[in-house]
C-alpha positions as CSV (number, residue, x, y, z in Angstrom):
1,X,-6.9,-11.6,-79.1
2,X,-10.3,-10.5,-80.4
3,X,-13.5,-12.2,-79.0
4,X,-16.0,-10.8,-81.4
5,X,-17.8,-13.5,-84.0
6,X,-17.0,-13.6,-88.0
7,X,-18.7,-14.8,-90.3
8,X,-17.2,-17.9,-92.6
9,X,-15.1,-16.5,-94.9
10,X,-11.8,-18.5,-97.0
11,X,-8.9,-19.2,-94.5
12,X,-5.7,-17.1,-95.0
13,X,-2.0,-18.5,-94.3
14,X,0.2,-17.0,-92.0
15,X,1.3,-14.4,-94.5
16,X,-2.2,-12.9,-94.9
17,X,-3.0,-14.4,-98.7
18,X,-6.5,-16.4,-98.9
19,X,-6.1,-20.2,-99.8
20,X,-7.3,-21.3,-102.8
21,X,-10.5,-22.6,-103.7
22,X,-11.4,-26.4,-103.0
23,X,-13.3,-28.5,-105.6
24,X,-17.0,-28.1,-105.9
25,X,-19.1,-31.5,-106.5
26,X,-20.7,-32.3,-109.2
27,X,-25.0,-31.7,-109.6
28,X,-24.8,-35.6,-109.9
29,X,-23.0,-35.9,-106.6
30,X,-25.9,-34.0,-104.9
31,X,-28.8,-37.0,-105.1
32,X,-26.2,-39.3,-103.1
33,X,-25.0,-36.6,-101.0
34,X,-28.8,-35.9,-99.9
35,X,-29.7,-39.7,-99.2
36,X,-26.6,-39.9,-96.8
37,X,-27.8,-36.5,-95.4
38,X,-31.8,-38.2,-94.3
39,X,-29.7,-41.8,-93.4
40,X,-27.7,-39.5,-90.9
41,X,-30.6,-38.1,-89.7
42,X,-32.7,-41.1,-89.3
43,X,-29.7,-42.9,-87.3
44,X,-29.5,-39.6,-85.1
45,X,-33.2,-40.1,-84.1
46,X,-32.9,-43.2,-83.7
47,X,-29.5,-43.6,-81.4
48,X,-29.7,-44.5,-77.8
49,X,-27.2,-42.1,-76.2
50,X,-25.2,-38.9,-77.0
51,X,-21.9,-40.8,-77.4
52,X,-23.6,-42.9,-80.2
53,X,-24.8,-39.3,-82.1
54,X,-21.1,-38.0,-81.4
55,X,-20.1,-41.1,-83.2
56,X,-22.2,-41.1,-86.2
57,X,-21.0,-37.6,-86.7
58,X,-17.3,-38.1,-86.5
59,X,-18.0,-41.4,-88.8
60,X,-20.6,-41.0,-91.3
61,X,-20.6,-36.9,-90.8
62,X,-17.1,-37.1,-91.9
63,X,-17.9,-38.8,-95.3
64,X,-20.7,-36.7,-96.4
65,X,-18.7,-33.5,-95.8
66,X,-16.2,-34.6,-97.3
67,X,-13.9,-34.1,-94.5
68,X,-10.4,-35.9,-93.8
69,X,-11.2,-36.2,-90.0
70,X,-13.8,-35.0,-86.9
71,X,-13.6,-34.5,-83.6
72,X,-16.4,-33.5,-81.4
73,X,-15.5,-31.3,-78.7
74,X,-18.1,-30.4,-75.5
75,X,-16.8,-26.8,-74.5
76,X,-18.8,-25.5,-71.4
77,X,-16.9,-22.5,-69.0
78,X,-13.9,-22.5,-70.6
79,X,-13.0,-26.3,-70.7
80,X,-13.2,-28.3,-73.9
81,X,-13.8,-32.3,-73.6
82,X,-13.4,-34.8,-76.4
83,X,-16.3,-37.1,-76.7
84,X,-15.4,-38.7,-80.1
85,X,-13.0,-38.4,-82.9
86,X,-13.0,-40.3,-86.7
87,X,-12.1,-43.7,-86.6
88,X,-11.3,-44.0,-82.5
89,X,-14.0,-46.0,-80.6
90,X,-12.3,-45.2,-77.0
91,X,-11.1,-42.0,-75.9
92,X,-7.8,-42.2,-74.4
93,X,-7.5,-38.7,-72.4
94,X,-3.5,-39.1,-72.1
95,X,-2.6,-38.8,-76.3
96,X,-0.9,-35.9,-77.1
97,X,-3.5,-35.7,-79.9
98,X,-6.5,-35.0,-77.5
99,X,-4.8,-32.5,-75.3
100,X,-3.8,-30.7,-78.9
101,X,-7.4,-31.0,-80.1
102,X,-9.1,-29.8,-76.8
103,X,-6.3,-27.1,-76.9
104,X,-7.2,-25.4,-80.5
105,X,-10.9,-25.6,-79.4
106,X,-10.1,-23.4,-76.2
107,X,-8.0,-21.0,-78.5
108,X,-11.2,-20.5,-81.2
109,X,-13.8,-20.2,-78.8
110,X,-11.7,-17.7,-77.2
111,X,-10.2,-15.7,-81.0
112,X,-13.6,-16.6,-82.4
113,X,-16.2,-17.4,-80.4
114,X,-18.8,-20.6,-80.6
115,X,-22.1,-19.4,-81.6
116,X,-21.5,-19.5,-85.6
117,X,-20.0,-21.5,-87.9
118,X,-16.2,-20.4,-88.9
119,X,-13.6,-21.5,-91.2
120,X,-10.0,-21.6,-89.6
121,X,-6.6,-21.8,-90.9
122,X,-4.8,-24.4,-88.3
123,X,-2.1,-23.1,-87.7
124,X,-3.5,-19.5,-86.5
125,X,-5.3,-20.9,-83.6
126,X,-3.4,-24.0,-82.6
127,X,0.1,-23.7,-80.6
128,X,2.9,-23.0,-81.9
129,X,5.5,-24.8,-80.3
130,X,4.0,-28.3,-80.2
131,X,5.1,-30.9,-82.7
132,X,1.8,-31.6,-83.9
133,X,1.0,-27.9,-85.3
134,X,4.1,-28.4,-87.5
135,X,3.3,-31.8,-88.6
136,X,-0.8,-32.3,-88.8
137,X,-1.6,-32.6,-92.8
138,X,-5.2,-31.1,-92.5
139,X,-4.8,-27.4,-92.2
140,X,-7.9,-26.1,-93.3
141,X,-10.7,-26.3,-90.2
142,X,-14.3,-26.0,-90.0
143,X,-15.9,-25.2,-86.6
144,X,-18.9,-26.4,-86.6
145,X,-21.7,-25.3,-83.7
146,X,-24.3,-28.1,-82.4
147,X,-27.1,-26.2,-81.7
148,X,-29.5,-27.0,-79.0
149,X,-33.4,-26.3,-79.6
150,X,-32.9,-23.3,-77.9
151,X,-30.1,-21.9,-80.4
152,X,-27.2,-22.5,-77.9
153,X,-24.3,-24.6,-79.1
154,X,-24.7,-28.3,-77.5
155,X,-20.6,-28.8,-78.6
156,X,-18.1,-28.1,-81.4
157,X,-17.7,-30.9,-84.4
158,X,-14.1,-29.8,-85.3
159,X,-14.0,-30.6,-89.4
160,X,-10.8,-31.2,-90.5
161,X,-9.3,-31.6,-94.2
162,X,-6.4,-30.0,-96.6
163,X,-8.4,-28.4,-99.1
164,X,-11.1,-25.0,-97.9
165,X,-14.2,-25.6,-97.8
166,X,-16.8,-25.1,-100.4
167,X,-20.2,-23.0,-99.7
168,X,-21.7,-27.2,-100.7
169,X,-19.8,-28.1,-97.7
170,X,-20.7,-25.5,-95.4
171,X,-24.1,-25.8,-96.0
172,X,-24.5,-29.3,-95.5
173,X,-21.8,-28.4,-92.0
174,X,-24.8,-26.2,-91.0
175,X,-27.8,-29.0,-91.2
176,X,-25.6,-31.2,-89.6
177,X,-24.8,-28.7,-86.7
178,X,-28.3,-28.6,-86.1
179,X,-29.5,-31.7,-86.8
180,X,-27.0,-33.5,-84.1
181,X,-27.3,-30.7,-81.9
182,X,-31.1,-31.6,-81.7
183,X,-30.6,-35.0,-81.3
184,X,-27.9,-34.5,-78.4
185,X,-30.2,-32.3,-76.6
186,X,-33.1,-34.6,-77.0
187,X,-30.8,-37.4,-75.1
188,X,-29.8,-35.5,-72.7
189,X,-32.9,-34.2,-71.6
190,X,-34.8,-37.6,-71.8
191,X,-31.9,-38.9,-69.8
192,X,-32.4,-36.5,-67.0
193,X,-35.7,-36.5,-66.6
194,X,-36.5,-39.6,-66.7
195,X,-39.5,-41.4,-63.8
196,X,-38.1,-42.9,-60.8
197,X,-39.3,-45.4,-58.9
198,X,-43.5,-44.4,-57.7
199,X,-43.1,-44.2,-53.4
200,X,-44.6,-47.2,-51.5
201,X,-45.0,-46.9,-47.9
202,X,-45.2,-50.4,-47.2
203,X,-41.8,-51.1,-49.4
204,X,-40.3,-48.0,-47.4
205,X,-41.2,-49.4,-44.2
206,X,-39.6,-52.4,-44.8
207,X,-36.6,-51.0,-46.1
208,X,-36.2,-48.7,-43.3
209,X,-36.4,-51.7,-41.0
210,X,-33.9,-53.7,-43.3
211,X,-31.4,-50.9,-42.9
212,X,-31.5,-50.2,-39.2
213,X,-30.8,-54.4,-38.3
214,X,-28.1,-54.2,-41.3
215,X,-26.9,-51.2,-38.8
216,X,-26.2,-53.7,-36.0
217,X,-24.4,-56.4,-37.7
218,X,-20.4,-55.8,-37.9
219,X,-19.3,-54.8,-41.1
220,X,-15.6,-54.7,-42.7
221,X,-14.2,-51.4,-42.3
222,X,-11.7,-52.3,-46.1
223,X,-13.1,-52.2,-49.2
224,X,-11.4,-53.9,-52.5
225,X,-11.6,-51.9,-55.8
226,X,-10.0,-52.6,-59.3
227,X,-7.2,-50.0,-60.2
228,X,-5.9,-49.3,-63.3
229,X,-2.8,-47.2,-64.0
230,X,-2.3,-45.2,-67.0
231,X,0.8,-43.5,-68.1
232,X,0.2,-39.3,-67.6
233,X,2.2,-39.1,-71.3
234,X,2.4,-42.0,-73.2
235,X,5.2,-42.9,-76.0
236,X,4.6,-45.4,-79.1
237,X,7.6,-47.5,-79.6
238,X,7.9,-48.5,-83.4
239,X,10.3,-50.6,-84.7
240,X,12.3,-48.9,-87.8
241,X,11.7,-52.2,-90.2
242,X,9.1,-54.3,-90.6
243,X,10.1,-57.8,-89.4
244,X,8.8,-61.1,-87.4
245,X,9.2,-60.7,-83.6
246,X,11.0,-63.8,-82.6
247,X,11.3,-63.3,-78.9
248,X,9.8,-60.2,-76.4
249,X,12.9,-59.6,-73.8
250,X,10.7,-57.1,-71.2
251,X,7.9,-57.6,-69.6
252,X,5.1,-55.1,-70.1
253,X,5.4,-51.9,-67.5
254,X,9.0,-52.8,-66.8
255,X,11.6,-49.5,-66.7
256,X,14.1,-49.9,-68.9
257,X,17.0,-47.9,-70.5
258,X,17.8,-46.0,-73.4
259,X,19.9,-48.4,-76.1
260,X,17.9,-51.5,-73.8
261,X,17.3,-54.8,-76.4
262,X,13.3,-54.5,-76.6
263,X,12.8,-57.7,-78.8
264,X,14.0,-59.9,-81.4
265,X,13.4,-60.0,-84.7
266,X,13.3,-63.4,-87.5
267,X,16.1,-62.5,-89.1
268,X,15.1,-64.2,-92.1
269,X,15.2,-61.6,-94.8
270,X,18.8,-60.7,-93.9
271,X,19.8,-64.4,-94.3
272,X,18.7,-64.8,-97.9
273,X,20.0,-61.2,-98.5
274,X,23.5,-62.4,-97.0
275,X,23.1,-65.5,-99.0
276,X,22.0,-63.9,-102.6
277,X,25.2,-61.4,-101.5
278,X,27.4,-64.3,-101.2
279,X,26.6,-66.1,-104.5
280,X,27.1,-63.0,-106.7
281,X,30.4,-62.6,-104.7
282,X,31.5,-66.5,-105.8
283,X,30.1,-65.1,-109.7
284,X,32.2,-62.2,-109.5
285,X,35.1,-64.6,-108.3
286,X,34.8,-66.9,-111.0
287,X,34.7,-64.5,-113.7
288,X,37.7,-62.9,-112.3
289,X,39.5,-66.6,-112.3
290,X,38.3,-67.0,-115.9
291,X,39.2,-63.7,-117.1
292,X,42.7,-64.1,-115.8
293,X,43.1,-67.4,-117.4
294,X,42.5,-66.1,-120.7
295,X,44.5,-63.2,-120.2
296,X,47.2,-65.6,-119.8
297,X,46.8,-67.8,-122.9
């Protein structure tokens, strides 16, 4: 696989021809588009932590580039780490989806490389035997760099959609990229470096003190924490019509079997279907009766 960078160029299919051009917006789109751009901005300098800039990208990002969805990807040695995607509030690590995600950003930065801004066609760099390559709607990607003041990227925004992207887009991709990346390292950097506590002797001595009689009582050698188990690869059960749940027949975390009655349904709409059925029966019966009768006379 080739490691060297490329510049953004229009993604081509599997068989080698380009894809066709996306829509460009219109000159009285771009007032609107450039207020949204300095709102974006302004919320970035004004967040409280990374998470809430990775959000802001993935949410209000998403609108003003006109993209279908975002994720935002940390990828440091190697490892890429979901921090926020469009629309999801918590992260759960065991989806399918985020182990997909994380896995297409580990196969560009490897193909591609991270330092520039490149335009992707999905299915090159995503793998090819999960179920999600074959069935994602938004081909057409968009890595995104978020530069750090020193001009490394911070993390990848992963820009998603299923029309390519216009130079418009890319451009406002790029002030984006570095206006989050900014913001991201500015958080992180306050965060580490913030003042602790100024050194009192007097405090220290009587901590010290506190610490060496706390050393002589008895303590219990068990400890009780909370623990929470998650399933390593979780399954959405759907029901194949929609319906009223009448009664739940399992309790939640129970094993059960395959062909196993989950729950219950109202079965309210198949009673007035079985009853509208039965009336038109008893009207096709009586003009059956009636046309016999006149047959007859």
């Amino acid at each position: 696989m080739a490691s060297a960078n490329r510049p953004i160029e229009s993604p081509r299919t599997a068989s080698g021809q380009r894809a066709p051009a996306g829509e460009i917006p219109s000159a009285s789109a771009a007032p609107q588009a450039f207020a949204q751009l300095l709102k974006i901005e302004a919320d970035a300098r004004r967040s409280a932590s990374v998470s809430e800039v990775d959000a802001l990208l993935a949410n209000d990002g998403r609108r003003l580039i006109r993209a279908r969805q975002v994720f935002v990807v940390e990828h440091t040695n190697g490892r890429a780490t979901l921090r926020a995607a469009t629309g999801i509030a918590s992260i759960d690590r065991t989806t399918p989806i985020v182990r997909w995600i994380e896995d297409v950003i580990r196969r560009a930065a490897v193909e591609r490389g991270t330092s520039e801004a490149i335009e992707l066609w999905l299915p090159d760099v995503a793998d090819p035997t999960d179920p999600l390559t074959r069935d994602y709607p938004f081909r057409h990607v968009l890595c995104q760099p978020l530069w750090s003041a020193r001009g490394s990227p911070q993390a990848i925004a992963l820009l998603l959609r299923e029309s390519p992207w216009t130079d418009a887009d890319r451009a406002i991709s790029t002030r984006l990229g570095e206006s989050i990346g900014h913001a991201r390292a500015f958080l992180q950097l306050s965060t580490g470096k913030r003042r602790g506590p100024r050194f009192r002797p007097a405090v220290a001595a009587i901590g010290i003190v506190g610490a060496l009689a706390a050393l002589a009582a008895p303590v219990p050698m068990s400890v009780l924490a909370p623990l929470e188990i998650a399933p390593r690869n979780a399954e959405v059960v759907a029901m194949p019509q929609d319906g009223i749940v009448r009664e739940v027949l399992v309790q939640p975390s129970s094993t059960v079997t395959q062909g196993a009655v989950l729950v219950r349904l109202v079965d309210m709409v198949q009673r007035s279907r079985l009853e509208v059925a039965e009336r038109e029966v008893s009207v096709a019966e009586a003009r059956v009766e009636k046309a016999t009768s006149l047959a007859f006379t």
